[in-house]
Every structure is written in C-alpha cells, then in structure tokens.
N, C-alpha and C positions, 0 to 999 in steps of 0.2 A: 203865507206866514213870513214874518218881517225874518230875518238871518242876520248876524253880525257876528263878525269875524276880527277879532284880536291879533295884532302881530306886532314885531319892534322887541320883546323884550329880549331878556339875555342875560350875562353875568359880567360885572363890571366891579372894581375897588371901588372903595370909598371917596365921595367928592365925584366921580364921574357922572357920566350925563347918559340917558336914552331917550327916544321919544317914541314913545307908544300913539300905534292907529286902531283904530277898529271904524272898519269897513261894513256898512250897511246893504243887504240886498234887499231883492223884493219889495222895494219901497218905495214911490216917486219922489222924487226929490222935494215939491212940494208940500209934501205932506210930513217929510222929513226936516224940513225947515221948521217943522210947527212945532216939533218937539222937545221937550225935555231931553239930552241924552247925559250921560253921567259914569263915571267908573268909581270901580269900588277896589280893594281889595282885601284878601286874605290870608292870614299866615298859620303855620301848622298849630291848631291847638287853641288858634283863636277866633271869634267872630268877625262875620264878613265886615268890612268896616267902609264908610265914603269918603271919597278920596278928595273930588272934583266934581262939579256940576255946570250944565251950562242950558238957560233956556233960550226958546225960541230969539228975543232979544238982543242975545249976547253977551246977559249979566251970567255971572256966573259965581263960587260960592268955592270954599276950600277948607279942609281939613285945618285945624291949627298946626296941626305937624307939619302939612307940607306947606303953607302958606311963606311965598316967597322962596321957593324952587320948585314949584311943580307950575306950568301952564297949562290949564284948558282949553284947545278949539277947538271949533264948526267948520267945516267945506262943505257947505249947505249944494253945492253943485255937486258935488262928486259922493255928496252923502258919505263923509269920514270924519270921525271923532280924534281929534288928537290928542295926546297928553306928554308935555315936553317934561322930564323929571332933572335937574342937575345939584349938585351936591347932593347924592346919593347918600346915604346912611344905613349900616347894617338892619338897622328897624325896619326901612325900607322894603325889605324881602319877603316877598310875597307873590301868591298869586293874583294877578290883576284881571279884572270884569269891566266890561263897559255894559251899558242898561240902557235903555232907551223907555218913554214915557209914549209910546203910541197912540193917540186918539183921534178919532173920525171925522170928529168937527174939534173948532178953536184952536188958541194957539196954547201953549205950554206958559204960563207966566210965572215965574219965580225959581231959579233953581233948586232941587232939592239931593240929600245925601242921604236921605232915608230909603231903604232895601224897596219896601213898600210901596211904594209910589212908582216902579218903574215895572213894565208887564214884558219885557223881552230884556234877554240877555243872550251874553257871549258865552265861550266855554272857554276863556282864562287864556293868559299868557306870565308865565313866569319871569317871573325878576328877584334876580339873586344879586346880593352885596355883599361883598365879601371886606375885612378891615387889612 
C-alpha cells in the first residue's frame, strides 16, 4: 500500500514563505515517476479544494488563487512532492493534502485538481496565516 507523508507546514504572517514535502513510501521510484501526484487543501467549514498538480511530464496546473506564489515539484529519485508557497495570505490556511494518481501500466498524462482522480492520499499538514 503506496503511504505519503506530509510535512513543512507551520504558522507564518502574511507575505511569508513555506515549502511543503510529502514523502512517498512503498513505491518504486519508477512507477512513481509515472504519476499524477497533486495537493489539495482544506479549511474549516469548507470543501477540500486543488491546489497544484503535476504530471508524469512535468506540466503542471494551479489554482487561480495561488497562481504565481505557489510552486509545484517532482524528486522523481527520492519520490517527494513539493509545494513551495510565498506570499502567504490569511485565505491561505488550511489543512493541506498531497494525492497521488497510482497506476500499474502508462504514464499519468495531464495534470489534474479534481479530488477524484487520485486513489492515495496523505493525512494533512496544517498551515496557518495569520495578518
């Protein structure tokens, strides 16, 4: 069973910077190059939302909100997901999910931010923004 593990976030003012990992087990590297993987997040009261996406490729896809402060990457070697966030915004705050798109054969072509499309997930890491 593939495992990802979230870590990096924390609590920061407004305008600062974090960079979120989540860390892939159980998986060969391989196979995790082929992937879809993707973070999402969510805040109290609202639905889970996507944040960033990134496929096998390295095209990758973003929120309007975060578009131009958030970065998506791959360490397709060390199978880890990144998400660099700066100019923080109290909107911001949330709990965050990375997702992974698993499959046996082919590669992942297209990134996506739909909840649906990815069969493994993390169990969160919070990020709090305070003004």
């Amino acid at each position: 069973q593939v495992q990802l593990v979230e870590s990096g976030g924390g609590s920061v003012q407004t305008g600062g910077s974090l960079r979120l990992s989540c860390t892939a087990s159980r998986i060969p590297e391989l196979l995790y190059s082929r992937t879809c993987v993707a973070w999402f997040r969510q805040a109290p009261g609202k639905e889970r939302e996507g944040v960033a996406a990134i496929d096998s490729d390295g095209a990758t896809t973003y929120d309007d909100s975060v578009k131009g402060r958030f970065t998506v990457s791959r360490d397709n070697a060390n199978t880890i997901l990144h998400l660099t966030m700066n100019s923080l915004k109290p909107e911001d705050t949330a709990m965050y999910y990375c997702a992974a798109n698993v499959r046996l054969s082919g590669e992942c072509q297209g990134p996506s931010t739909v909840p649906a499309s990815y069969n493994f997930w993390g169990q969160g890491t919070q990020v709090n923004v305070s003004s």
